[in-house]
C-alpha positions in Angstrom: 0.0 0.0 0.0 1.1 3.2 -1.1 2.8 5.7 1.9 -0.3 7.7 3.0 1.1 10.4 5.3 -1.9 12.2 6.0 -4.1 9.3 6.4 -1.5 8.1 9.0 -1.1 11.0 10.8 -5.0 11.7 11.3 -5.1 7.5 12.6 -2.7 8.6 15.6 -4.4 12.1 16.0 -7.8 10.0 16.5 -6.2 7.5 19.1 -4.7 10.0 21.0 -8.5 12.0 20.9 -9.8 8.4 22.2 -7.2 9.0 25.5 -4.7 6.6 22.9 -6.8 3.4 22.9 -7.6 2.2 19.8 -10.5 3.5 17.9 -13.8 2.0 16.4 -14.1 0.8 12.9 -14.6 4.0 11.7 -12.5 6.1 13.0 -14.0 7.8 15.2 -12.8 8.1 18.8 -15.3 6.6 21.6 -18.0 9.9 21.5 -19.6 8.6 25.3 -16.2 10.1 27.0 -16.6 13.6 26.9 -13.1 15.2 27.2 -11.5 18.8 27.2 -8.5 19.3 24.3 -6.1 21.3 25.7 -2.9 22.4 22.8 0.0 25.3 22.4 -0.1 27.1 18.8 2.2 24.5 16.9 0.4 21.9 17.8 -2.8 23.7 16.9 -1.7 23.8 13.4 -0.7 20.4 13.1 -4.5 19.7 14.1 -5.8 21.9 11.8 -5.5 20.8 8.5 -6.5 17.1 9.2 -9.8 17.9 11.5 -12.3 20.5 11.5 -14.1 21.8 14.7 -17.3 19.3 13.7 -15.0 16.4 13.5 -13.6 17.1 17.2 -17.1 16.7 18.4 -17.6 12.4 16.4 -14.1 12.4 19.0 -15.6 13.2 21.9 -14.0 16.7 22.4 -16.6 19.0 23.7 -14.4 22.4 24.6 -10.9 23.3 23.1 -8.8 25.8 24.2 -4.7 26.9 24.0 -2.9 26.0 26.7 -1.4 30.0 27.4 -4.9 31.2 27.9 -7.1 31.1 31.2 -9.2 28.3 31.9 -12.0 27.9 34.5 -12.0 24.0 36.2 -14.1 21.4 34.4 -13.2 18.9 37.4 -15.8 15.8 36.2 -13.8 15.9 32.8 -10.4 14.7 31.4 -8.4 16.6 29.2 -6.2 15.4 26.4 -3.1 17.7 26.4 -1.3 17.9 22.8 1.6 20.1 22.9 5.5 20.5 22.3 7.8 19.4 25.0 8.8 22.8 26.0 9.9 24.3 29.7 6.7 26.4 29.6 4.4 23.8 28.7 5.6 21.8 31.3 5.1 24.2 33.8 1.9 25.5 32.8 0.5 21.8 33.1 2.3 21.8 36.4 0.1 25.0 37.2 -3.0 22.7 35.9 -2.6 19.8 38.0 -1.9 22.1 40.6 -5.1 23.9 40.1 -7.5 20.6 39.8 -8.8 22.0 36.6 -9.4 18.5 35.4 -10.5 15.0 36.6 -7.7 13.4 34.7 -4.5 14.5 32.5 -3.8 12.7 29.5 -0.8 14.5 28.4 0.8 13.9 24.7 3.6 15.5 23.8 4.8 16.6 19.6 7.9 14.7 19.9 10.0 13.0 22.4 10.2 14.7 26.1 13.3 15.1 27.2 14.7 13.4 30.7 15.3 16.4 32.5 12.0 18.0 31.7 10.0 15.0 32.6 12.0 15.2 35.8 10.7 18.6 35.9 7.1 17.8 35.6 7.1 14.4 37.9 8.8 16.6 40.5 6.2 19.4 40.2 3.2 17.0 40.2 5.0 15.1 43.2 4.9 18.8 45.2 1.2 19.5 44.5 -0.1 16.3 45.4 -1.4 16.0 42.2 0.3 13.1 40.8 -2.6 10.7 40.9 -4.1 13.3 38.2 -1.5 12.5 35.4 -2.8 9.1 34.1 -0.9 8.4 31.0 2.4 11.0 29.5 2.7 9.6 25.8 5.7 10.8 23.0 3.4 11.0 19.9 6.2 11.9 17.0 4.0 14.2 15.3 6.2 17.2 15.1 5.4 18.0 11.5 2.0 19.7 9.8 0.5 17.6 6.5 -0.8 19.8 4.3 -2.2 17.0 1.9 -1.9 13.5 1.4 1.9 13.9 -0.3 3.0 17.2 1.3 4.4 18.1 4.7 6.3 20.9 6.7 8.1 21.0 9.6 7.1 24.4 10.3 10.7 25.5 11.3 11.0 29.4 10.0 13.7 31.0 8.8 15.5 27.9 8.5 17.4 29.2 5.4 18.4 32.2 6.9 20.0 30.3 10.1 21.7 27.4 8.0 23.9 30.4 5.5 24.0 33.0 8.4 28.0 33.9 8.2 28.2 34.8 11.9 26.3 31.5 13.0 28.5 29.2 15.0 29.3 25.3 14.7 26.5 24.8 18.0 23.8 26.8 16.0 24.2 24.9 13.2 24.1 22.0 15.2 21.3 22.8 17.4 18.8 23.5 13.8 19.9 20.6 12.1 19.1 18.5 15.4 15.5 20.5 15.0 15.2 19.2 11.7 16.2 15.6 12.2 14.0 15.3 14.9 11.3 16.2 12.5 11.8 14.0 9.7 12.4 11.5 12.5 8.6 11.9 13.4 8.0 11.5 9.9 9.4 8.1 9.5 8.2 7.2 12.7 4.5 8.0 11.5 4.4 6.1 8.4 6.6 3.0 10.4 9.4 3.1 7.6 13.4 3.0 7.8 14.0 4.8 4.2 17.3 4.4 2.0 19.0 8.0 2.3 20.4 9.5 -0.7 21.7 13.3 -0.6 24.8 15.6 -2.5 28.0 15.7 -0.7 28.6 18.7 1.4 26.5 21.3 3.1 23.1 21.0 5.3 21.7 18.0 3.1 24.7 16.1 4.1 24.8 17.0 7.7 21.1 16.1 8.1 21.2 12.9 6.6 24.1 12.2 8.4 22.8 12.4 11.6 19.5 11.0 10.9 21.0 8.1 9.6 22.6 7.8 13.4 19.4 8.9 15.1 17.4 6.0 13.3 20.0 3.6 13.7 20.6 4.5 17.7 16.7 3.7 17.9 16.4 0.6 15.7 19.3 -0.9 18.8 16.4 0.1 21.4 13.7 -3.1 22.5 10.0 -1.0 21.9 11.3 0.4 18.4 8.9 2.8 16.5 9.8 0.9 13.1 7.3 -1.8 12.7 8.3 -2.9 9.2 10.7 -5.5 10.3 14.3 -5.9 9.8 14.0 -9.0 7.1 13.0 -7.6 4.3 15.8 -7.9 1.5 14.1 -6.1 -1.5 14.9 -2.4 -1.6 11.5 -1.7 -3.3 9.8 -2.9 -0.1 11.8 0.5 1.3 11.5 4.2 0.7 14.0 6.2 -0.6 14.5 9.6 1.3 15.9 11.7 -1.4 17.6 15.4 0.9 18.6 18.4 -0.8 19.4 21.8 0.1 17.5 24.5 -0.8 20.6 26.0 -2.7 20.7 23.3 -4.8 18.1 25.2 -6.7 17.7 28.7 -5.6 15.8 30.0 -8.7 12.3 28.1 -7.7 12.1 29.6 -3.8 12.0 33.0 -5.9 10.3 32.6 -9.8 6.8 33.6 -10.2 4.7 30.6 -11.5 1.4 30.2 -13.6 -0.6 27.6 -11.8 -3.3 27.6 -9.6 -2.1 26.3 -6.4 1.6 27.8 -6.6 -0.5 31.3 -7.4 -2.7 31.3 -5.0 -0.5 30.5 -2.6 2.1 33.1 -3.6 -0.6 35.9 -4.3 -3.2 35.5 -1.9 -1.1 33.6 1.1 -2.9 30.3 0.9 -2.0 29.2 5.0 -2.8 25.7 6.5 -5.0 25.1 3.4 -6.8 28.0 4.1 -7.3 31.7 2.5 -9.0 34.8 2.7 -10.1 36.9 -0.4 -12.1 40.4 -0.3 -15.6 39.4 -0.7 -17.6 41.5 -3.9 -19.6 43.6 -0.8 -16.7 44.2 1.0 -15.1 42.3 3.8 -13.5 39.3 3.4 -14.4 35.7 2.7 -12.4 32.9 4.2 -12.1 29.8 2.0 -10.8 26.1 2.8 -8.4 24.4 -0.1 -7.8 21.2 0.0 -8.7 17.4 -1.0 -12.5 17.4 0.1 -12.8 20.4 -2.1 -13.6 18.2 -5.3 -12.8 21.6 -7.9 -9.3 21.9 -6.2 -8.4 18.3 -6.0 -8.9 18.3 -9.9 -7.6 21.0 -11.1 -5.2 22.8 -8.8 -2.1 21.9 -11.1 -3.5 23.7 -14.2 -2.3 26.3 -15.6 -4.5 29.6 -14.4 -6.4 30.1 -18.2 -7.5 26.6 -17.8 -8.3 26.6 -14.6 -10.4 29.4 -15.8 -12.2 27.3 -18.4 -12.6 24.8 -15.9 -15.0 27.2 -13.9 -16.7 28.6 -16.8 -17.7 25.0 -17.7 -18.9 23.7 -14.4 -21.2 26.8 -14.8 -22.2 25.8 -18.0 -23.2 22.2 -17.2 -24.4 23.6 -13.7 -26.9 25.7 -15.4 -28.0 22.8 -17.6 -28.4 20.3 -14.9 -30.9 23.2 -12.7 -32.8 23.7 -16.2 -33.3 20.1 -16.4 -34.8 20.1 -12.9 -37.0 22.7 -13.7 -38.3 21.6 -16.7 -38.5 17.7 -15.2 -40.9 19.7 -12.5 -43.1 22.1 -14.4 -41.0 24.8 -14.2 -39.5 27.2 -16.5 -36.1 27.0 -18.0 -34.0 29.2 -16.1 -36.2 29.9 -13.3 -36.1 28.3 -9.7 -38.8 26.0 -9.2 -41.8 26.9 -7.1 -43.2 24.3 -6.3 -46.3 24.7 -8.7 -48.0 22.5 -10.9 -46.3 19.1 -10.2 -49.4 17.9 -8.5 -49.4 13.7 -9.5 -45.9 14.3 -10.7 -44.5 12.6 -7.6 -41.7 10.6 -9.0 -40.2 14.1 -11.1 -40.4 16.1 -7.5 -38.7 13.4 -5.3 -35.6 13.2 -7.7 -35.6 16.8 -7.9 -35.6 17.1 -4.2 -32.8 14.4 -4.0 -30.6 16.7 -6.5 -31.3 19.7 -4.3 -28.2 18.9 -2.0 -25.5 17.9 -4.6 -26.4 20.5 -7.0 -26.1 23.4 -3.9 -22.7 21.9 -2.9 -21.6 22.2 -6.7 -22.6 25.8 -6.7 -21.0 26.7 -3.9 -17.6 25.2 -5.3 -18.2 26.8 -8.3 -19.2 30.5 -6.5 -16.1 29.5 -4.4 -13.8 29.3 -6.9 -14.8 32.2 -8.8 -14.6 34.5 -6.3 -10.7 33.5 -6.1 -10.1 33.2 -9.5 -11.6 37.1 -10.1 -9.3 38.3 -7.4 -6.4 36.5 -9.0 -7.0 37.5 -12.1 -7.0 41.2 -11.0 -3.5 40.7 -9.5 -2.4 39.4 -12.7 -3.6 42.1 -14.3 -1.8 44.8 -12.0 1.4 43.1 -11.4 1.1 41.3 -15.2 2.1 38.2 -12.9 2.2 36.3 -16.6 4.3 38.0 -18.7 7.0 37.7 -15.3 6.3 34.0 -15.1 6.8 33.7 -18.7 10.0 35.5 -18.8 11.3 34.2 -16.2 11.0 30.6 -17.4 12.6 31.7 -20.7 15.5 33.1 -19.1 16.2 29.9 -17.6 15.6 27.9 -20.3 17.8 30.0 -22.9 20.8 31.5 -20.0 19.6 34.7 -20.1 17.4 37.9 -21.6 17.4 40.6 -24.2 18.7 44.0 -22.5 15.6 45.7 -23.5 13.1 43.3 -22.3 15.2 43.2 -19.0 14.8 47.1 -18.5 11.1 46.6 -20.0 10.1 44.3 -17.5 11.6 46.3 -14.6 10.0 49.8 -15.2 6.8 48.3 -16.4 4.0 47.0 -14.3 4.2 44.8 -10.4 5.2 46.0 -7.1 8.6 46.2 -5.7 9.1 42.5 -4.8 7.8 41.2 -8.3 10.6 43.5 -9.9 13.2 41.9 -7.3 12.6 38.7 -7.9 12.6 39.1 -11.9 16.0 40.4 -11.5 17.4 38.1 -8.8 16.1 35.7 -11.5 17.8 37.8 -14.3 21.2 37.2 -12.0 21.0 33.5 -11.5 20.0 32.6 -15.0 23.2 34.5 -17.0 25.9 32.1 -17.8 28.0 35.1 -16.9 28.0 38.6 -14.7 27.9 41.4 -17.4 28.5 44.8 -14.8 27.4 47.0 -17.4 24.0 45.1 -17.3 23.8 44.7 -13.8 24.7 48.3 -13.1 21.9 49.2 -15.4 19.0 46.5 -13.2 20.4 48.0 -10.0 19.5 51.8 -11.2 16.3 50.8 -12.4 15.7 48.9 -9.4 16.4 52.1 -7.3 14.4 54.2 -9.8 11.4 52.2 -8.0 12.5 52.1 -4.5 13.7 48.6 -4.1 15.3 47.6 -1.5 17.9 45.4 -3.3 20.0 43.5 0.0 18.5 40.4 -1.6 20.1 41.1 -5.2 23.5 42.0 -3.4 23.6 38.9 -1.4 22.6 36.7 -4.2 25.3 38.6 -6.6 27.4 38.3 -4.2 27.3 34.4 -3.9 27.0 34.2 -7.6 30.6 36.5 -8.2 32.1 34.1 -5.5 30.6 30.7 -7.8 32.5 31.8 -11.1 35.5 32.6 -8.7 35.3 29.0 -7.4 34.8 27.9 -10.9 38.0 29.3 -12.4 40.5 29.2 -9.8 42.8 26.1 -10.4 43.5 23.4 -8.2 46.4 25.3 -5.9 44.4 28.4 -5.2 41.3 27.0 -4.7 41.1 25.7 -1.1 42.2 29.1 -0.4 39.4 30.9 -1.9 37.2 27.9 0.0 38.6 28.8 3.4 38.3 32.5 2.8 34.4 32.1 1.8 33.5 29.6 4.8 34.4 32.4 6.8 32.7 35.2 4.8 29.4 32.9 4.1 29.4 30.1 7.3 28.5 26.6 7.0 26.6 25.9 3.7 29.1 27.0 1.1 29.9 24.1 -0.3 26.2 23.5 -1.5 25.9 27.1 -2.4 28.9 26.8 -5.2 27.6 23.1 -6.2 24.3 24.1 -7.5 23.8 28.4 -7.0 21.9 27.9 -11.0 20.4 24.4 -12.0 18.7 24.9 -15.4 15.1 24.2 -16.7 15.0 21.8 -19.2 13.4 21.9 -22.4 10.4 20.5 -21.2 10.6 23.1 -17.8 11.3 19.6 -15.6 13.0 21.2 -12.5 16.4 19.9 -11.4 15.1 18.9 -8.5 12.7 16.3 -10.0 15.2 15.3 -12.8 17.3 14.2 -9.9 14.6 12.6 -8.1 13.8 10.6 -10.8 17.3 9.4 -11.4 17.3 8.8 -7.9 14.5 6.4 -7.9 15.1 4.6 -11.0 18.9 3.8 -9.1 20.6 3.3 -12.4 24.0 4.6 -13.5 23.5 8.2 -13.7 26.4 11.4 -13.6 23.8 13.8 -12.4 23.6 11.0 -9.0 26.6 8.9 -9.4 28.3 10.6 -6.6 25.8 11.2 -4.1 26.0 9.8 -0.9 24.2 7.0 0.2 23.2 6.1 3.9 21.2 2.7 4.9 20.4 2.9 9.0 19.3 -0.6 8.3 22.9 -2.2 7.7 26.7 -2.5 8.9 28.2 1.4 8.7 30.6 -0.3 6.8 27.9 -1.5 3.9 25.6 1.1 3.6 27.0 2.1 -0.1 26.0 -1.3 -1.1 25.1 -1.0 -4.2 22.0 -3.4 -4.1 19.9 -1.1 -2.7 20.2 1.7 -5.2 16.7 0.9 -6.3 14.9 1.2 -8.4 12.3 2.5 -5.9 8.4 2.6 -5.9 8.6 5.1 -3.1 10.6 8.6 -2.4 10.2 10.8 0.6 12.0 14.0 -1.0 12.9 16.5 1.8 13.8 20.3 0.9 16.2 21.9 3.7 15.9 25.4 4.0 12.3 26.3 3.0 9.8 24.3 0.0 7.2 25.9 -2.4 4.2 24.3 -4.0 5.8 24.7 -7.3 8.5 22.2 -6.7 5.6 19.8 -5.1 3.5 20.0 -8.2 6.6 19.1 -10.0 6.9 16.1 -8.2 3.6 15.0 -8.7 3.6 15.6 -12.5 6.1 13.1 -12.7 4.4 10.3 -10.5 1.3 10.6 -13.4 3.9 10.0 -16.1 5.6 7.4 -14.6 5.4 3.4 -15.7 5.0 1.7 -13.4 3.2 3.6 -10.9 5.3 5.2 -8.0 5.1 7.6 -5.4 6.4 10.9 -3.9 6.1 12.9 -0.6 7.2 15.6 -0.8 8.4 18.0 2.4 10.2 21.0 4.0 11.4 22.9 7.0 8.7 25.5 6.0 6.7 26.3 2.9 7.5 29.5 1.5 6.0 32.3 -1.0 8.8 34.2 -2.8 8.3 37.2 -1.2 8.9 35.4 2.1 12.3 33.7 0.4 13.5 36.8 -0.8 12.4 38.4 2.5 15.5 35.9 4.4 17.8 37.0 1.4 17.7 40.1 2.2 18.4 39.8 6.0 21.6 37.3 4.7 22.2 40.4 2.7 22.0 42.6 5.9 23.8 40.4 8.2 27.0 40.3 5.5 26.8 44.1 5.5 25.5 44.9 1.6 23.9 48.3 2.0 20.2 49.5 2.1 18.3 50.0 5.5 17.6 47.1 8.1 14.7 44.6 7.3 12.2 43.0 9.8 12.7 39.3 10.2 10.8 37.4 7.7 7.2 36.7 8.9 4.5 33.8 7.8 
């Protein structure tokens, strides 16, 4: 059965709802224990994209509140605690237990508690007398948010940002590539799978796979193991592969502008835990849910957004039809809402209308839903001529660069300040080479409109240092290595690997190309020298070459911040694929490009290049 991470997730969200025993048939938690759900803000958004407030009720939960705020005592009830293992949460349960707020305390933590703060809350409960309370403390691994069935974050922020900071020090580094681990640890341990780990040599891909190899292999050595797959399975397609990169392996797609529906709505409207809000047509705003129950979405959220807009148009069209037919099957008129007159012996005509009533309302209000988004997208596009970017962009990839006149055309023409930022950071990593009369003449224009360019600097910057690297012969070279570690930190290595990976003809990112040659396991120069890591076997096997696939399965991880244009990417290639395969896809944290260029710019500021200070980036 294929990997289903969001099914999985929501099966040990509902035990834990059912105070973690196991849970009826369908799903649902026992509904006769009536129980308080008590959660901090991360673990608030894990819950909500896999249950709604109406679901929490089918488990039983009849109040729900975050754990910082005040609570009055609900002392014939237990409460199901969900939050991370942090000093505060710890002692505002303390405080709880304390208080006699609840009959019981069934307390779940994100991820593994650490010793000394489970000390810290035995200790505490021992004080209060209130030990007797506590009756279960369970490590739940579920330190990550699914988005949909294929797509996770770790909901780490400014995880880029920390992993190329040049002043960060070795125990920084360490301490948020432990964060991450632990993550993609949960991960595993949800779906019960030990993966093959494949990742390019150097920078934060290898140092993450590296020590999650050890974490998994540490835990495999303990007796109550998370893993349940078993250790004698001798196929490698029975296994995963967890493909890791870096997100400087392919810097052009946290910034480019692109065309489809769920990358634009996401990167125009700020589409948030699968949820939105638009201005409504009266004013206000209208709040709107995204995501696999939405039957529209789940169809056509890869399209391009003219076909997309086709797509609505139609299911108006045959909407329209269908309530016609309905009328005129009744007595009414075409076009007209039927009144319930003249049907009088036309029984069987009025039950079957009345039994459409409910599916063809729920098809409006998809269709009302997704026009209201598309017209506000489509007056974006208009403004910022979001196309004629996307476009450009994707040719200036595909042919190494741009015409000096469309360059300069594109950045005094139409879009705000960050859409002309990104075009020309995209402008810089797509030339084969630095021209400095050109980019002398994209920095005026960018100043002409008030730009704050830190971001272009910093990326310039890393690019002048790549074709540096690139020419320096063999002597000089670990020179100009030592001297950049210490201008740019930990990551370098990755940054000078892969600052500009190139579209393809068929605009296949590198990141899938790679994937796929990952999975298919064969010889391959674009893979050939990536590592290879199996927690399974003897550290001194784990290159062995029979498990280089090929592989029905990939868990591809991004460090440093995704997008749902390389996740759409992904999935276009499981559809094309014979035989069928797989691919989940996930990230420290799923960012717009705005929000990616907002953490190049404070690189840019922390190295010095010019311009004002920036805010930290926020999501």
């Amino acid at each position: 059965m294929a990997l289903n991470l969001r099914q999985r997730q929501t099966e040990c969200i509902a035990r834990m709802l059912n105070l973690n025993q196991p849970v009826n048939a369908t799903g649902m938690a026992n509904e006769e224990v009536y129980k308080m759900l008590i959660y901090d803000k991360y673990c608030q958004n894990i819950l909500s994209p896999l249950i709604h407030v109406k679901d929490l009720r089918k488990h039983g939960v009849t109040l729900f509140f975050l754990i910082d705020k005040d609570r009055k005592p609900v002392p014939d009830v237990p409460a199901v605690y969900f939050v991370q293992p942090t000093h505060a949460n710890i002692q505002r349960i303390i405080a709880d237990t304390s208080s006699l707020l609840y009959d019981s305390f069934h307390l779940n933590f994100s991820s593994c508690i650490p010793r000394p703060l489970l000390e810290d809350l035995a200790s505490g409960a021992v004080n209060s007398d209130s030990i007797h309370r506590i009756s279960k403390v369970h490590d739940q691994y579920l330190e990550f948010v699914t988005l949909e069935d294929n797509l996770f974050s770790l909901a780490q922020k400014s995880s880029y940002v920390q992993l190329n900071d040049p002043s960060a020090g070795d125990r920084e580094i360490e301490e948020i590539i432990e964060k991450i681990v632990g993550g993609l640890f949960c991960v595993l341990a949800t779906l019960a799978v030990v993966p093959i780990i494949r990742c390019p040599r150097g920078g934060p891909a290898e140092m993450v796979a590296s020590a999650l190899d050890q974490r998994l292999r540490d835990h495999l050595l303990s007796k109550n193991n998370l893993f349940t797959e078993g250790g004698n399975f001798v196929s490698s397609f029975q296994r995963p592969v967890l493909c890791l990169f870096d997100r400087n392996f392919e810097l052009s797609v946290g910034i480019q502008h692109d065309f489809r529906y769920q990358p634009l709505v996401h990167d125009v409207l700020g589409l948030r835990l699968n949820r939105l809000n638009v201005p409504g047509e009266k004013g206000g705003m209208k709040s709107f849910e995204l995501d696999s129950s939405d039957p529209f979405w789940a169809a056509n959220w890869s399209l391009a957004f003219p076909e997309v807009a086709g797509e609505i148009e139609s299911q108006l069209s045959k909407y329209k039809k269908d309530v016609d037919e309905v009328n005129r099957r009744t007595g009414g008129n075409d076009g007209t809402e039927f009144d319930g007159t003249d049907v009088i012996g036309n029984t069987k005509h009025l039950m079957s209308a009345v039994n459409s009533l409910p599916e063809l309302t729920a098809r409006k209000q998809v269709i009302d839903k997704h026009t209201n988004i598309a017209t506000v997208l489509l007056g974006e596009i208009k403004e910022r001529s979001l196309d004629a970017f996307a476009n450009k962009e994707y040719d200036m990839m595909a042919r190494g660069g741009i015409d000096q006149k469309e360059l300069m055309g594109a950045l005094r023409g139409k879009g705000t300040k960050m859409d002309k930022l990104r075009f020309a950071i995209m402008y810089l990593i797509s030339s084969e080479s630095i021209n400095q009369g050109e980019v002398e003449l994209v920095e005026a224009a960018l100043r002409e409109s008030e730009v704050d360019t830190r971001a272009f600097q910093y990326v310039k910057k890393i690019k002048s240092l790549n074709v540096s690297l690139a020419s320096a012969n063999s002597a000089s070279r670990s020179n100009i290595v030592d001297w950049a570690e210490k201008l740019y930190g930990q990551s370098i290595s990755a940054v000078t690997a892969g600052v500009k990976n190139l579209l393809s003809s068929d605009r296949q990112l590198a990141l899938t190309r790679t994937v796929e040659a990952l999975m298919e396991g064969k010889p391959n120069p674009e893979v050939d020298s990536y590592l290879m890591f199996d927690p399974r076997a003897p550290k001194s096997s784990s290159g062995s070459s029979h498990l280089k696939g090929p592989f029905k399965e990939a868990i591809v991880f991004m460090v440093g911040g995704g997008n749902y244009v390389e996740y759409g990417s992904l999935q276009e290639l499981v559809q094309r694929q014979q035989p069928t395969r797989h691919v989940i896809y996930g990230t420290t944290e799923i960012l717009t490009g705005e929000e990616f260029v907002e953490q190049l710019a404070l690189l840019g500021q922390k190295m010095g290049l010019g311009g004002a200070p920036v805010a930290a980036p926020t999501q």
